[in-house]
ZAMARGU-4260 file (C-alpha; in steps of 0.2 Angstrom, whole numbers, plus 5000, padded with zeros to 4 digits):
<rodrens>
0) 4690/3642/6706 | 4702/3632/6698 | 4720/3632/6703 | 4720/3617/6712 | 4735/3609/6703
5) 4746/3621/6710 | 4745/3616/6730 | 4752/3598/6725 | 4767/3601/6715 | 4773/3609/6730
10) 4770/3598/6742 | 4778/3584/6729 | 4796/3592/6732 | 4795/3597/6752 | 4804/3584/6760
15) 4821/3585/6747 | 4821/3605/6747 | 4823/3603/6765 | 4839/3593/6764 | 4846/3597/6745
20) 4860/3612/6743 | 4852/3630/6747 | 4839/3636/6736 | 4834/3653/6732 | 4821/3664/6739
25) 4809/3661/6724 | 4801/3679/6726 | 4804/3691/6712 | 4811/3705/6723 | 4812/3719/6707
30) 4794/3717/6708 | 4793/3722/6726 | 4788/3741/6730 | 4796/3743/6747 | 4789/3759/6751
35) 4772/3749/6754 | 4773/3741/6772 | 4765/3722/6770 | 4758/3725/6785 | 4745/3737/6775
40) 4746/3730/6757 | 4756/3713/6755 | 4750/3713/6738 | 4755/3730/6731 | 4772/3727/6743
45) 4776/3709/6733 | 4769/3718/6720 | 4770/3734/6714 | 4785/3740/6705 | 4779/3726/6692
50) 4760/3734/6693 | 4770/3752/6689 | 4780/3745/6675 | 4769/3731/6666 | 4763/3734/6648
55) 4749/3722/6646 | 4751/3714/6627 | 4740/3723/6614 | 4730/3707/6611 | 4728/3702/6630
60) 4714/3712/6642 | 4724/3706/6658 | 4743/3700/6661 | 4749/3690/6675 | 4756/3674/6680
65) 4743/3664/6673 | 4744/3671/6658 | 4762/3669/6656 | 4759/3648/6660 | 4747/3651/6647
70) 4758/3658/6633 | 4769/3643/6636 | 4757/3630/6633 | 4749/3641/6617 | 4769/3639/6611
75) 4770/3622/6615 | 4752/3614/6607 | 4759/3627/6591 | 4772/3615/6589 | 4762/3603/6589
80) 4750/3606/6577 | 4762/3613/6565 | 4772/3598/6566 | 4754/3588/6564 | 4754/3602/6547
85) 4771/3597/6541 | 4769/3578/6541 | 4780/3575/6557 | 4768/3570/6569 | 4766/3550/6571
90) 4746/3551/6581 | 4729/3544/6575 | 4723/3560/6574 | 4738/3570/6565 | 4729/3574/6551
95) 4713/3579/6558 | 4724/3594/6567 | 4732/3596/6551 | 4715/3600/6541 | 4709/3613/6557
100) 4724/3622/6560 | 4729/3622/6537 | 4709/3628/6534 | 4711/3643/6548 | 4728/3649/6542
105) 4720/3648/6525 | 4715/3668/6528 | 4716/3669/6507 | 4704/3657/6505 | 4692/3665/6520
110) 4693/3680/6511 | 4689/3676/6494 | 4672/3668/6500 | 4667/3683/6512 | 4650/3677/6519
115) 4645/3664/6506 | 4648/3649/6520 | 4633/3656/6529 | 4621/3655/6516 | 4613/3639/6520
120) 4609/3647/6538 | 4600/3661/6528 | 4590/3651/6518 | 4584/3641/6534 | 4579/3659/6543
125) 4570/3665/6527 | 4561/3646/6525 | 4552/3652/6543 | 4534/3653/6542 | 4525/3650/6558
130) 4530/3647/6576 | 4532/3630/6575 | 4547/3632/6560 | 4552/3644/6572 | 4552/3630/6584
135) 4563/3619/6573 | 4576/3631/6569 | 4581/3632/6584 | 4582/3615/6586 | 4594/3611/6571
140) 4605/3626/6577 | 4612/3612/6592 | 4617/3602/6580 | 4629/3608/6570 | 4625/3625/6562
145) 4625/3642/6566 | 4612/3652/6576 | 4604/3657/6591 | 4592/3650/6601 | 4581/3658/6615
150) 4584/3641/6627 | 4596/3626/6629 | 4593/3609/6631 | 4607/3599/6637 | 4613/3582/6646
155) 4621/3583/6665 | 4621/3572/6681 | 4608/3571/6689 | 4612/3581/6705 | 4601/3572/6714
160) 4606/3556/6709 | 4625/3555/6701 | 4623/3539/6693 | 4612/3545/6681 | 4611/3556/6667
165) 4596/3568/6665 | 4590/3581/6652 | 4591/3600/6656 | 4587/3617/6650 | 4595/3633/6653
170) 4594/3650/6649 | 4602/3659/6634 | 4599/3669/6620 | 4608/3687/6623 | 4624/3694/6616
175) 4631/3704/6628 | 4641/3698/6645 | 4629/3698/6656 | 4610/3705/6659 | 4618/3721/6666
180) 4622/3726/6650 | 4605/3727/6644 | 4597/3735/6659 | 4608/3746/6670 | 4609/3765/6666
185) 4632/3762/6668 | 4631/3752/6650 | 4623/3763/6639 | 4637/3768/6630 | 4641/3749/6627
190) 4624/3747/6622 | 4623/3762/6610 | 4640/3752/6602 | 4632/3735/6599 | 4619/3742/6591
195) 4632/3749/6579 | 4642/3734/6579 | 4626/3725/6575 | 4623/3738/6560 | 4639/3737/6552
200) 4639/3719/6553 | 4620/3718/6544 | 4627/3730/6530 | 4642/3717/6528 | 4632/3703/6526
205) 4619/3713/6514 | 4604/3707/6524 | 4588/3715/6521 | 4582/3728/6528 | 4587/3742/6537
210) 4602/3740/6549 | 4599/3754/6562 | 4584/3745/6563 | 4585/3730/6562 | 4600/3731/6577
215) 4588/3741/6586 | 4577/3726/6584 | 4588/3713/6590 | 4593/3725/6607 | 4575/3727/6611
220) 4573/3709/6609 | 4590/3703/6620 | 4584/3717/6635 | 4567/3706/6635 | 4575/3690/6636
225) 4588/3700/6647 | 4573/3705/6659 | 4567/3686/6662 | 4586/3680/6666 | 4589/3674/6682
230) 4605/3685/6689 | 4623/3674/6692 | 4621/3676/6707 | 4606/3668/6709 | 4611/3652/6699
235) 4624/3649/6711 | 4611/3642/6722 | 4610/3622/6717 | 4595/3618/6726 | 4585/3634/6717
240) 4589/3628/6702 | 4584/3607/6703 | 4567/3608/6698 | 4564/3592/6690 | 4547/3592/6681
245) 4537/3577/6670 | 4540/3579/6653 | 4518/3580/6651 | 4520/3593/6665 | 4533/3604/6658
250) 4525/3602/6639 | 4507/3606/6645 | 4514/3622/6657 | 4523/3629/6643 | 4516/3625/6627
255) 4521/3642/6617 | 4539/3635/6621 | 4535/3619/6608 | 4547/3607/6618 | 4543/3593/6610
260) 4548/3600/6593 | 4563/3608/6600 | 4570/3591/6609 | 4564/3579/6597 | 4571/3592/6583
265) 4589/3592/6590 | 4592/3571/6591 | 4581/3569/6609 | 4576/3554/6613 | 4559/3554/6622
270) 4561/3559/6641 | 4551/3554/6655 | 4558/3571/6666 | 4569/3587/6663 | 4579/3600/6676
275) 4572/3615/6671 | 4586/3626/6680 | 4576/3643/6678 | 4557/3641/6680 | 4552/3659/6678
280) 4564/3660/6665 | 4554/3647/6654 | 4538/3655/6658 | 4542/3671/6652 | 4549/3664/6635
285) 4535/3655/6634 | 4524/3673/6633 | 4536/3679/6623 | 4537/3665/6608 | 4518/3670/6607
290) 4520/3688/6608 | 4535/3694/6600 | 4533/3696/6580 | 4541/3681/6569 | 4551/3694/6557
295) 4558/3701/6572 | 4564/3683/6581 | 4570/3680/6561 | 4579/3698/6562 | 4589/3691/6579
300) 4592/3674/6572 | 4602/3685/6555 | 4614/3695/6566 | 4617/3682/6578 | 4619/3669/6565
305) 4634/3681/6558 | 4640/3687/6575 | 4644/3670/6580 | 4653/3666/6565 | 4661/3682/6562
310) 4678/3676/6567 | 4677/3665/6555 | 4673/3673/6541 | 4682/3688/6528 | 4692/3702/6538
315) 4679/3715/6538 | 4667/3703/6548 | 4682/3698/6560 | 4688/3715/6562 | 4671/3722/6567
320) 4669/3707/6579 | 4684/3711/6586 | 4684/3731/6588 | 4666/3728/6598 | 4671/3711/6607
325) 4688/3714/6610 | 4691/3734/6610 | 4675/3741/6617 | 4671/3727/6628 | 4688/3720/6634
330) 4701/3735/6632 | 4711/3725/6618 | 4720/3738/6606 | 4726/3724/6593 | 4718/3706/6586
335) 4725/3689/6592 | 4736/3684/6575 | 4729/3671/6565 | 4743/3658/6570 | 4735/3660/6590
340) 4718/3659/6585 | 4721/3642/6574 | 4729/3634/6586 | 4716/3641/6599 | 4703/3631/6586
345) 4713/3614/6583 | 4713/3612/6604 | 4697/3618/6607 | 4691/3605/6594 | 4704/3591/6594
350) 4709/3594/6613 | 4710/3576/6618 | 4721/3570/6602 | 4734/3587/6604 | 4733/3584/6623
355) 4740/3565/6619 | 4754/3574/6610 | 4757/3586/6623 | 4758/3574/6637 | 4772/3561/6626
360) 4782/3579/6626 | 4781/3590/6640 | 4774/3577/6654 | 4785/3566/6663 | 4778/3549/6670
365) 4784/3552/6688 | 4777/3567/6687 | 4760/3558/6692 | 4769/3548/6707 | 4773/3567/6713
370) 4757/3576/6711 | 4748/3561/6718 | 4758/3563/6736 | 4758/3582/6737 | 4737/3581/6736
375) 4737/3567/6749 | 4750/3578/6760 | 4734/3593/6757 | 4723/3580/6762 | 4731/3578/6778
380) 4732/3595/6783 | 4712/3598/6779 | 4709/3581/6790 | 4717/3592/6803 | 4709/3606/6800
385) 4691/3601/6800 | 4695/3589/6815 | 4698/3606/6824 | 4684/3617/6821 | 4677/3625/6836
390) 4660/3630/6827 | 4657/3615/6822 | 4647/3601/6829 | 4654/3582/6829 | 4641/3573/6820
395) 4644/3587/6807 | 4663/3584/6807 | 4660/3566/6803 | 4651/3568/6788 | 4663/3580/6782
400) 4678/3570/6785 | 4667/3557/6778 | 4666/3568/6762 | 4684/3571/6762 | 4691/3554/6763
405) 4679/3550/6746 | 4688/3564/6735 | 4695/3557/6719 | 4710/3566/6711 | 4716/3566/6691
410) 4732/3572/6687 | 4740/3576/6671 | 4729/3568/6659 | 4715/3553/6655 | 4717/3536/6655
415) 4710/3534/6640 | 4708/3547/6625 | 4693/3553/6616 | 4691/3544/6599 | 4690/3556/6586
420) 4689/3545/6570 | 4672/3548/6564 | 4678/3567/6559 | 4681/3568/6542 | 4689/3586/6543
425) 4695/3594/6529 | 4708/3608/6525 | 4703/3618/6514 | 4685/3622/6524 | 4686/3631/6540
430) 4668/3632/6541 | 4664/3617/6536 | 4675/3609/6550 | 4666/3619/6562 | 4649/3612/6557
435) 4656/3595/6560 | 4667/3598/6575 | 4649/3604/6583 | 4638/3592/6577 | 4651/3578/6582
440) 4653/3588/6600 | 4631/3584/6603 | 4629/3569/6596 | 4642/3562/6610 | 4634/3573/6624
445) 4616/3564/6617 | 4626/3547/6617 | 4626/3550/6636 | 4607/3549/6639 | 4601/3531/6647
450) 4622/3529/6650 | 4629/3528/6668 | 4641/3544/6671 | 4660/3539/6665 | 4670/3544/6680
455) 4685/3544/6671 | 4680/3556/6659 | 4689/3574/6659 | 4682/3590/6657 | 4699/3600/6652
460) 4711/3597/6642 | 4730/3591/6647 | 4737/3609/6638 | 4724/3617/6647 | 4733/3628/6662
465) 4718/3627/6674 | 4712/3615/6686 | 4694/3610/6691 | 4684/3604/6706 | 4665/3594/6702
470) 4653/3594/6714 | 4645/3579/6705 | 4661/3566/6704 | 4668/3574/6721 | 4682/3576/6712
475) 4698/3587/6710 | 4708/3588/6693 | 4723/3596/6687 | 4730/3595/6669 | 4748/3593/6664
480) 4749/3611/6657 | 4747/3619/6676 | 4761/3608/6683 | 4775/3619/6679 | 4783/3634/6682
485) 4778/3650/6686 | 4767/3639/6700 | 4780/3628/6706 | 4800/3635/6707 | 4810/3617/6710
490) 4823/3631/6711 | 4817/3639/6727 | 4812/3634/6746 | 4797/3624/6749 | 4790/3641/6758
495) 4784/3651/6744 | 4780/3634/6734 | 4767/3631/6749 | 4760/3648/6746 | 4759/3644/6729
500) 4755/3627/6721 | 4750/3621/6739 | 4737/3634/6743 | 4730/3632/6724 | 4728/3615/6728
505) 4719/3619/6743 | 4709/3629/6737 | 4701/3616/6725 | 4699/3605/6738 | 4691/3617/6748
510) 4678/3621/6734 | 4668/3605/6740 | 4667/3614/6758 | 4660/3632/6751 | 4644/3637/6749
515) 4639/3627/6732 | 4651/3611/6734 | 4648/3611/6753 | 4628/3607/6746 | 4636/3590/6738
520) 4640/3574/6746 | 4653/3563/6744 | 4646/3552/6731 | 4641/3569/6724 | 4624/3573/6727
525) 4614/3586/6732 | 4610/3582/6751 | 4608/3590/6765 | 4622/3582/6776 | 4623/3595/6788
530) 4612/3599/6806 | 4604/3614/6803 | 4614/3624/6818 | 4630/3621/6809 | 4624/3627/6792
535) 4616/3640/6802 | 4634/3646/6808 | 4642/3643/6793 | 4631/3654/6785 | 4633/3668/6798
540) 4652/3667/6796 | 4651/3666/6775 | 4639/3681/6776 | 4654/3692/6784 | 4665/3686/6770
545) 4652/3695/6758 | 4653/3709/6767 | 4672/3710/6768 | 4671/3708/6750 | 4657/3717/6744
550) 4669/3733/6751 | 4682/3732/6739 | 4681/3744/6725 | 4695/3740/6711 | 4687/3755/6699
555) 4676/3770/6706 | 4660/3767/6709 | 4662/3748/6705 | 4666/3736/6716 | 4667/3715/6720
560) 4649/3707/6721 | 4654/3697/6738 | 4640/3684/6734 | 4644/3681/6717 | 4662/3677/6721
565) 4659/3670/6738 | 4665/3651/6732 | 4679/3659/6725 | 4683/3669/6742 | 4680/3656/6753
570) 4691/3642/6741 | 4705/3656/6745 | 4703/3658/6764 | 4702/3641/6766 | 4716/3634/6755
575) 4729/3645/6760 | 4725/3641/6778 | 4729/3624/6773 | 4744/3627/6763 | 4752/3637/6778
580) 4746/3619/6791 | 4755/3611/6779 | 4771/3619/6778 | 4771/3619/6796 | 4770/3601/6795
585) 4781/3598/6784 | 4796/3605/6794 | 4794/3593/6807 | 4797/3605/6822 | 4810/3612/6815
590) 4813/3630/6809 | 4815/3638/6793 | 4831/3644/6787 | 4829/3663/6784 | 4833/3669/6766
595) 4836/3685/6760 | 4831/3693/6777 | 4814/3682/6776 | 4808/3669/6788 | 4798/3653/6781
600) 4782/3659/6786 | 4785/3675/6779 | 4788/3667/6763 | 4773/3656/6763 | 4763/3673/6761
605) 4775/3680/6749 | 4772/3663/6738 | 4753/3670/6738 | 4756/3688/6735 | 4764/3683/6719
610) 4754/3672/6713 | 4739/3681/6711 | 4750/3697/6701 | 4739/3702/6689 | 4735/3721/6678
615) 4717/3722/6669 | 4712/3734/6657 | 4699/3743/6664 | 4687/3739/6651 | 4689/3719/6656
620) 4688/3723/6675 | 4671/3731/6672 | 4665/3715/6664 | 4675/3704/6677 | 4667/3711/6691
625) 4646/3710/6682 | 4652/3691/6675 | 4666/3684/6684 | 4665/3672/6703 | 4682/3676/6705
630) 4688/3692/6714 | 4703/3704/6706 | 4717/3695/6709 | 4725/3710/6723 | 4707/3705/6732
635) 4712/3687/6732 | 4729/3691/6738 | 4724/3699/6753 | 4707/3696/6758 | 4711/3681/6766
640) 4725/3688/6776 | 4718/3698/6789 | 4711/3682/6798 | 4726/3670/6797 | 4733/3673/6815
645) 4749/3666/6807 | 4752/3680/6796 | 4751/3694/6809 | 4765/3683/6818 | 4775/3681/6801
650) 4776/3700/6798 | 4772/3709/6816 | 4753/3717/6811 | 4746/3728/6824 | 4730/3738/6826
655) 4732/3750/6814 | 4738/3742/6801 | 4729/3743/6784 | 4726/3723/6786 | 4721/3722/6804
660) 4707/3715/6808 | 4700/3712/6829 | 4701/3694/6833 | 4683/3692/6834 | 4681/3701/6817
665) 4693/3686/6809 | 4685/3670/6801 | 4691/3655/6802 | 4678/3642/6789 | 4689/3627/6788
</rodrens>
């Protein structure tokens, strides 16, 4: 997951709450349904009146606290960029904003030239003659132009060694959200409207052909790829997917796949070894570039070329992108307007030059000083915590307290910014800033290759309201934009700040302790640091968290994959047992004042509840629940209760109670 940010801003003001004139509750008590006990649903208690009464906005497909944080910064980096517009921002990279966010608003200009833009794309699909032009196509498309492309070649740390960079391929090539789309019985209604989508889009662009069929064409074509893909679930597994193979190895076992043409045709230097990340994956593309008819791979490569660039292009294309995408798939009822999705564009592709803009504005210097001691003050409580495990062994405790005292922390934004200065952007060519923005975007991932990582590098954005852990720098990071309210109330008592910020922040840090990061060590490798008894248990006791949430059914007949959000699950069991430890510590023996009729530790879980408040459209849950690690947020708000011993104390839960668990049903992980 990634909320770590939150955990330290509270932990930041702790100590002067305690002492400063009375602050307020911080819980949003109109939200509360008090007809729910909190003994059975402290969500829907914290929550439900605001679940009853919430009208999710007509361009969003879910609405809660994140998304409010979220609309703050998308007002704020506006600013910016219209300012960067109007002449009135004094950066290195004012103007290049300027020419993104003036050629997106320029919709009169979009319209007029309807799909025109893409007709260099066409003419390279028409130009393909044989397999291995097929080959090359694919190739160009990383570099800057639309189109598809059945596999991905990329540059990552090596997981096995984190001082290198390595080459890697991954799956790709389908349209839909996820490979259930194409082959459970539950989506053929969805399945029935791409095609259509697919249709009305061939007929916009005026492509040959029939477009019934030629849809038809490119489903059947996606399901096969669909077929071969390896399930999310199964790529959460690190060690399944390292399979690092000699470049004449991985040539002369798939040679249909035409690597060298596909590297060496995207800017490759020569490579002595890849990752392939899904082996059987590769081998089934590698039948089907043999099999699979050249006019129908072309066929694919049209509509793709045009889906991808359909928010781009004249309203018809954008509107049909939208009513399938965004209505059919996501529950919308209206568009973003142009103004969001600009800016949306000009931090996507400038992030690092807004973010420097966003920082001088919104992003206090001590700000830093603060988050720095808040995470250290988590830090302390997770020392404690794993000092004190009863499953665990010693030597195992040593190596992961060994792992925790190596953690690295960003906070706020980088020490140096991304140099932007070889884009010549222009604003009165949207998609011709796009073809740069991307072709700028892989020649810096290639300049990586034969380069030792850059462990100062960010991998979000300072507007971005998010926060990250990587497994390979052993690292936690939270940008400016997720150090502000709705997280962190400086107006109310350190108690629902720690069951806000602080257990966000402990649950990034505990995503180096769950069942991917837990893989990594300290200097963020893949090894094995553990003795196999103790990975043993700790896969007995993660397996029961799977099953806990494998129960859960937010829609009928659909429910949480435990597995493919057991990171997620276990970062929140972990990090709000943390965040409560800290609390505790943090009032030094003493107690709590009461507030509003509620005690501290009541109020920590409060914190929780609230900040996971969040309404989905139902469209949008379907696909959270097939594409998304993370539970629904009411899962997240109380899954992990039933086995903190401290909440049953806080609010009185008995046997009986819609949150009970027996105490040898209850986990404790970390």
């Amino acid at each position: 997951m990634k909320r770590l940010l939150f955990a330290t801003l509270l932990l930041a003001s702790g100590a002067s709450a305690q002492t400063s004139a009375p602050l307020g509750l911080g819980v949003d008590t109109t939200a509360m349904d008090r007809t729910v006990r909190p003994q059975d649903d402290l969500f829907r208690y914290t929550n439900g009146r605001w679940l009853e009464t919430v009208q999710i906005p007509d361009d969003k497909s879910r609405y809660g606290s994140f998304d409010i944080l979220r609309e703050k910064a998308e007002a704020d980096v506006r600013a910016i960029v219209e300012d960067a517009a109007a002449g009135r921002v004094d950066d290195p990279d004012a103007q290049r904003i300027a020419a993104v966010y003036t050629a997106y608003m320029d919709s009169a200009r979009v319209d007029a030239l309807g799909v025109t833009p893409l007709a260099p794309d066409f003419a390279r699909i028409d130009a393909i003659a044989s397999r291995d032009d097929l080959a090359r196509y694919f190739a160009a498309n990383a570099r800057g132009t639309f189109g598809p492309s059945p596999l991905a070649a990329f540059v990552t740390v090596d997981a096995r060694n984190s001082g290198q960079h390595i080459t890697a391929l991954w799956q790709t090539g389908t349209g839909l959200p996820d490979r259930s789309y194409y082959l459970e019985d539950g989506f053929a209604d969805e399945r029935a409207a791409y095609v259509d989508y697919l249709a009305t889009i061939h007929d916009l662009a005026d492509l040959p052909g029939d477009a019934q069929e030629a849809a038809r064409t490119v489903l059947a074509l996606e399901t096969e790829i669909a077929r071969h893909q390896w399930t999310r679930v199964e790529n959460r597994d690190p060690e399944a997917r390292y399979n690092k193979m000699a470049w004449t190895e991985l040539v002369a076992t798939y040679p249909q796949v035409r690597l060298p043409i596909l590297l060496s045709g995207s800017g490759f230097p020569a490579v002595d070894s890849v990752i392939v990340n899904q082996p059987s994956y590769v081998a089934a593309l590698n039948t089907m570039m043999r099999r699979t008819p050249l006019e129908d791979w072309k066929t694919w490569a049209r509509l793709q070329t045009v889906s991808e660039a359909a928010g781009l292009l004249s309203k018809p294309f954008a509107e049909a992108n939208f009513d399938f995408f965004g209505r059919t798939l996501s529950g919308q009822t209206a568009d973003r307007v142009r103004w969001k999705k600009a800016v949306g564009a000009a931090s996507g592709a400038l992030g690092e030059g807004i973010g420097r803009v966003y920082v001088a504005r919104h992003f206090p210097p001590e700000a830093k000083a603060r988050m720095d001691e808040m995470i250290r003050n988590l830090q302390v409580a997770m020392r404690q915590s794993i000092s004190e495990l009863e499953w665990m062994t010693d030597e195992t405790k040593q190596a992961a307290l060994a792992k925790l005292d190596d953690y690295t922390f960003k906070i706020g934004y980088p020490d140096e910014w991304e140099d932007y200065s070889a884009l010549d952007l222009r604003p009165d060519d949207l998609i011709g800033n796009t073809r740069k923005i991307a072709a700028w975007n892989w020649e810096d991932m290639l300049s990586d290759l034969g380069q030792a990582p850059d462990r100062a590098e960010w991998g979000m954005t300072p507007q971005t309201v998010n926060a990250y852990y990587n497994p390979s720098f052993n690292e936690i990071v939270f940008p400016a934009a997720i150090l502000q309210p709705p997280f962190f109330n400086v107006e109310a008592d350190d108690a629902v700040n720690y069951g806000g910020i602080g257990a966000v922040i402990g649950h990034e840090f505990s995503h180096g302790f769950d069942d991917q990061g837990s893989q990594y060590d300290g200097q963020g490798n893949l090894r094995n640091w553990w003795s196999e008894a103790d990975r043993t248990e700790f896969e007995a006791l993660t397996d029961r968290l799977v099953a806990q949430y494998d129960g859960y059914e937010p829609l009928a007949g659909e429910t949480v994959n435990g597995r493919l959000t057991l990171g997620e699950n276990i970062a929140d069991l972990a990090g709000l047992t943390m965040a409560y430890r800290a609390y505790r510590l943090s009032l030094d023996g003493e107690e709590a004042p009461i507030i509003d009729g509620y005690t501290g530790d009541q109020r920590v879980f409060l914190g929780w509840a609230q900040v996971w408040r969040n309404a989905y459209r139902d469209a949008y849950l379907t696909q959270l629940l097939k594409t998304d690690s993370h539970s629904p947020g009411p899962y997240r708000a109380v899954g992990p209760l039933s086995h903190i011993p401290a909440f049953y104390t806080a609010f009185g839960v008995e046997p009986g109670d819609g949150l009970y668990l027996a105490p040898e049903d209850r986990i404790k992980l970390w």
